[in-house]
SEDRENVO-858094 format. One line per 5 residues: number of its first residue (from 1); for each residue x, y, z of N, C-alpha, C. Coordinates in nm, 4 decimals, always signed. Layout:
N
NUM	X Y Z X Y Z X Y Z  ... $
END
This chain:
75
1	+0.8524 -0.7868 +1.9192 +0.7714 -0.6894 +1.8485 +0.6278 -0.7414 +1.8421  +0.5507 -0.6459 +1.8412 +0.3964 -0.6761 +1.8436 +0.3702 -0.7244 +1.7205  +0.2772 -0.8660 +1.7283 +0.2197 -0.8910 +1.6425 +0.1672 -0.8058 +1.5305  +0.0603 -0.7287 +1.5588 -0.0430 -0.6033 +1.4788 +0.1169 -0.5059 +1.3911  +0.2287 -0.5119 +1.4803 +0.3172 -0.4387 +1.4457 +0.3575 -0.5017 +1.3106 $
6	+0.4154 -0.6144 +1.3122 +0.4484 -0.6613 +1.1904 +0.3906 -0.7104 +1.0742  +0.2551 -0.7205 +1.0799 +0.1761 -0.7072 +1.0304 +0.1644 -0.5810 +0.9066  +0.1661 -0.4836 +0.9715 +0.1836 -0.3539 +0.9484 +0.2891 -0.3034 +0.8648  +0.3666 -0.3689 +0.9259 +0.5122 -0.3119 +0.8129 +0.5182 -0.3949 +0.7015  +0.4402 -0.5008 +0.6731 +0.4551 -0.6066 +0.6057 +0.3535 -0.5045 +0.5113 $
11	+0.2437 -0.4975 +0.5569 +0.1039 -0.4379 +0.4685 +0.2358 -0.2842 +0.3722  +0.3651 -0.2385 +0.4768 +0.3711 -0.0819 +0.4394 +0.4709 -0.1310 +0.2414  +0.5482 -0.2384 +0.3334 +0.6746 -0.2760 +0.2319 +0.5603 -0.3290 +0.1152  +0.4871 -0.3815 +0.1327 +0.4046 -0.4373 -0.0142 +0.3717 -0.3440 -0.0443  +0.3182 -0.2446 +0.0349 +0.2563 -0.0721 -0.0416 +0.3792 -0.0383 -0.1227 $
16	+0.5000 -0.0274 -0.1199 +0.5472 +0.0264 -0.1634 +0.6596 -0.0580 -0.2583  +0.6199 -0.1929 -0.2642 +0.6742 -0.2280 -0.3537 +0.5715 -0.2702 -0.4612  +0.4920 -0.2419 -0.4303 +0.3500 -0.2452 -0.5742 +0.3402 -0.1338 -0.5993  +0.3752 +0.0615 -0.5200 +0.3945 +0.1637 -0.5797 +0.5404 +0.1967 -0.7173  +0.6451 +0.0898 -0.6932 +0.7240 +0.0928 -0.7567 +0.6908 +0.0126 -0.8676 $
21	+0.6496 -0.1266 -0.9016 +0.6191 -0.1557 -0.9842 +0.5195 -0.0778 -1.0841  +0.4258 -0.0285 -1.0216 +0.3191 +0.0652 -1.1111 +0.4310 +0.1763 -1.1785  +0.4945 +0.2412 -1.1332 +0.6247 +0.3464 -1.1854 +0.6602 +0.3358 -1.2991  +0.7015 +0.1658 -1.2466 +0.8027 +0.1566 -1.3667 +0.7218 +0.0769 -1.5166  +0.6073 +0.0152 -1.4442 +0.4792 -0.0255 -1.5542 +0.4802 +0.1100 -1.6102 $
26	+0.4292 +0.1757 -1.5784 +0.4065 +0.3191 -1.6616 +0.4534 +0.4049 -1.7495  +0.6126 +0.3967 -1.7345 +0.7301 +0.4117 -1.8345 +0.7574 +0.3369 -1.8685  +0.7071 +0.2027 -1.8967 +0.7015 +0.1293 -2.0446 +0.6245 +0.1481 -2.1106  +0.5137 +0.1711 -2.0645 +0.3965 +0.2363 -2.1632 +0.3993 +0.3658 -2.2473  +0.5134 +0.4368 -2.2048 +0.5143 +0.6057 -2.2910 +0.4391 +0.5978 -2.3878 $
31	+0.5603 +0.4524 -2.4932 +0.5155 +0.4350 -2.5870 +0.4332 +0.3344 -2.6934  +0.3249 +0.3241 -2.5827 +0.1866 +0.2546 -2.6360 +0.1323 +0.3152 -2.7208  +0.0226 +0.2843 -2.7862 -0.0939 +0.3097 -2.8446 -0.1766 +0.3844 -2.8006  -0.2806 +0.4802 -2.8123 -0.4122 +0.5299 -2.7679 -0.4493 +0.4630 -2.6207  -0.5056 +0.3780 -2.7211 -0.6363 +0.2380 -2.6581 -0.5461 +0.1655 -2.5446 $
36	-0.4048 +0.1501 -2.5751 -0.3167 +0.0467 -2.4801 -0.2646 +0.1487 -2.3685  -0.2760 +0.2607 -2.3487 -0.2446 +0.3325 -2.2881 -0.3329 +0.3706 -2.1851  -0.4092 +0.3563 -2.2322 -0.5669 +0.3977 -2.1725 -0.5865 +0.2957 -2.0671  -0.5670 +0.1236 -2.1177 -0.6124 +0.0489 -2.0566 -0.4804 +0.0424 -1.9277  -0.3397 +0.0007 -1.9698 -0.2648 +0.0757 -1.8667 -0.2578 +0.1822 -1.7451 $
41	-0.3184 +0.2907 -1.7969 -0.3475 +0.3392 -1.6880 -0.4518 +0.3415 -1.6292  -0.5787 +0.2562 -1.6482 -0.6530 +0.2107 -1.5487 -0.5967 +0.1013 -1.4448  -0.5536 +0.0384 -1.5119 -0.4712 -0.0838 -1.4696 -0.3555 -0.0359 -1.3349  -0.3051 +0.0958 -1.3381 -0.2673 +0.1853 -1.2584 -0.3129 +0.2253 -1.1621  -0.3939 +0.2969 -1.1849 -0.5087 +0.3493 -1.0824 -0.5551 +0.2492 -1.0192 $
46	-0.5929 +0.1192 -1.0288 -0.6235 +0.0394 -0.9938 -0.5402 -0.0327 -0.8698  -0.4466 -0.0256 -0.9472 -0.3003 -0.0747 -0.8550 -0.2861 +0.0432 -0.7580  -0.3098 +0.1908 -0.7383 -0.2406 +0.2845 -0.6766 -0.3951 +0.2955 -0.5529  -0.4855 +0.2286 -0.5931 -0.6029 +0.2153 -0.4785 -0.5964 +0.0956 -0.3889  -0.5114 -0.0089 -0.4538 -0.4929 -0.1245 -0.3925 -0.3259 -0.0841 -0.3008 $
51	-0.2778 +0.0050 -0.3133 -0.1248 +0.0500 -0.2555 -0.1553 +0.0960 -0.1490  -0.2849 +0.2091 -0.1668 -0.3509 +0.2934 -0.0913 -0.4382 +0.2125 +0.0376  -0.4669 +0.1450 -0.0367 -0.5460 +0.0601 +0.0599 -0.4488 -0.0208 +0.2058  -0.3414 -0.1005 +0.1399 -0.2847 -0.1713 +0.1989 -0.2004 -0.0690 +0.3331  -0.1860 +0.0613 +0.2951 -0.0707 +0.1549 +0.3516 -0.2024 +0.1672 +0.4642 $
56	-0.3282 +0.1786 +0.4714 -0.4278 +0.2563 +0.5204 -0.4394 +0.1421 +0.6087  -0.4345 -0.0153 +0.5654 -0.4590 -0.1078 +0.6815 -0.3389 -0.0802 +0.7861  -0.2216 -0.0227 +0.7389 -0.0889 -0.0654 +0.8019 -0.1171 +0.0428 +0.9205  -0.1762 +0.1595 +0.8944 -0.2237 +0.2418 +1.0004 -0.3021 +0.2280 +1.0648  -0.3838 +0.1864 +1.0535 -0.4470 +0.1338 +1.1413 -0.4650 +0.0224 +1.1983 $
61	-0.3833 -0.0339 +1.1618 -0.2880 -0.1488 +1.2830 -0.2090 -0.1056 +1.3623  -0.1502 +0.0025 +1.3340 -0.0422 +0.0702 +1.4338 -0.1455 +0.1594 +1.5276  -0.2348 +0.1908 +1.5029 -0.3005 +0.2795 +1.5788 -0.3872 +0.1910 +1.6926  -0.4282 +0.0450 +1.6499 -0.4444 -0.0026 +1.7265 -0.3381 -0.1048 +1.8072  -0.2274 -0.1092 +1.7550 -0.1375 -0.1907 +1.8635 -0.1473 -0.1076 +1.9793 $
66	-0.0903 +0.0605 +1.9301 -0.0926 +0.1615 +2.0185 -0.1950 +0.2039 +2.1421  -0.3092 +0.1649 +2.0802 -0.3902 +0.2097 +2.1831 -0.4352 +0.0460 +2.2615  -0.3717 -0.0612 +2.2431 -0.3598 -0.1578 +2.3142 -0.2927 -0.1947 +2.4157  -0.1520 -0.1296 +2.3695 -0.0211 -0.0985 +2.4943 -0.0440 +0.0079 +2.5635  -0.1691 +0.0794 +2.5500 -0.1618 +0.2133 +2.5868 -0.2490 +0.1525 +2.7539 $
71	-0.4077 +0.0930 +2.6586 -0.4547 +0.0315 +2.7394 -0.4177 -0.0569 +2.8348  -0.2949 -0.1692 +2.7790 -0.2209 -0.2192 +2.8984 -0.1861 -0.1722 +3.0340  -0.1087 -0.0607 +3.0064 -0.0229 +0.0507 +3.1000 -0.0709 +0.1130 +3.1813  -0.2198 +0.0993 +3.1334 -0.3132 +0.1961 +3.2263 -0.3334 +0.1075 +3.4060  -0.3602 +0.1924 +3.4890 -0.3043 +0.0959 +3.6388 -0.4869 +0.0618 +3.6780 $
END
């Protein structure tokens, strides 16, 4: 498997195991405070740009393995 490839899936599985943690951070918070709630869900958002982020490298690693093997193939 291509390097850039695993890379990639590595970047997808952390996306989505830092989307699950934020989840379940969040329904512990129902029942916070105002102020503690507030700061929680920045703390969220924060986390769901850093999820976002990581999923966005994973594509575009795949897009360039792709157009690397693509380039290979070419005669």
């Amino acid at each position: 498997m291509n390097r850039l490839v695993r890379i990639a899936l590595t970047l997808f599985a952390s996306s989505t195991i830092l989307m699950f943690l934020i989840r379940q951070r969040l329904k512990q918070a129902e029942g916070l405070a105002e102020e503690a709630l507030k700061n929680e869900t920045q703390m969220a958002f924060i986390g769901v740009i850093i999820a976002g982020a990581l999923a966005a490298g994973g594509f575009v690693l795949i897009i360039i393995a792709l157009a690397r093997t693509r380039k290979n193939k070419l005669p």
